[in-house]
C-alpha positions, 0 to 999 in steps of 0.5 A: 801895391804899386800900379806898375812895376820895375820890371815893366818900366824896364821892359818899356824902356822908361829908364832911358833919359835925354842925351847928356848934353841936354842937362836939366839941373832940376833933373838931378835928383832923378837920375841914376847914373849916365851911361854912353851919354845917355842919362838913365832914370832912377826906377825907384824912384818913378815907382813912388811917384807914379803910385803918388799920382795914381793915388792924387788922381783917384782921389780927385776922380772920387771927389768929382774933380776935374783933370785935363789929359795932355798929350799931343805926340802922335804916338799919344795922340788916340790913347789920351782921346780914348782915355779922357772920354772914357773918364768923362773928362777934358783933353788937348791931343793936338798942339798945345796953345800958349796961354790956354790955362 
């Protein structure tokens, strides 16, 4: 069973990529089509790729792993705290310092 749907995807607005003119060629096989110069994102496939983190990051959790929350947009910023100290695990929320891996 998939961690999230089309329909919440849709309902969030994931769908909606960068503006054209701002091409990533390794983006390609991600993206549905363009629309009023916007690239929409292909859902199907994000589906299968969220599921396939998930699934990456509970085994790691299972195993005793460690994994580092990123997330340094103010709109991420308390959600990626809150979550990694709940997970008992690292996390950078703030500006991300070159060479820091």
């Amino acid at each position: 069973m998939a961690v999230i749907t089309m329909k919440q995807l849709l309902e969030a607005g994931v769908h909606f990529g960068h503006q054209t003119r701002r091409w990533n060629p390794k983006m390609k096989k991600y993206i549905f089509t363009e629309r009023n110069g916007i690239y929409i994102i292909d859902l199907q496939k994000t589906v299968k790729l969220i599921d396939k983190a998930y699934n990456f990051m509970k085994e790691t959790a299972e195993n005793d792993g460690v994994v580092l929350f990123v997330g340094t947009k103010k709109q991420a910023q308390d959600s990626i705290e809150e979550e990694a100290t709940r997970a008992g695990q690292y996390y950078v929320n703030h500006r991300w310092l070159g060479g820091t891996l």
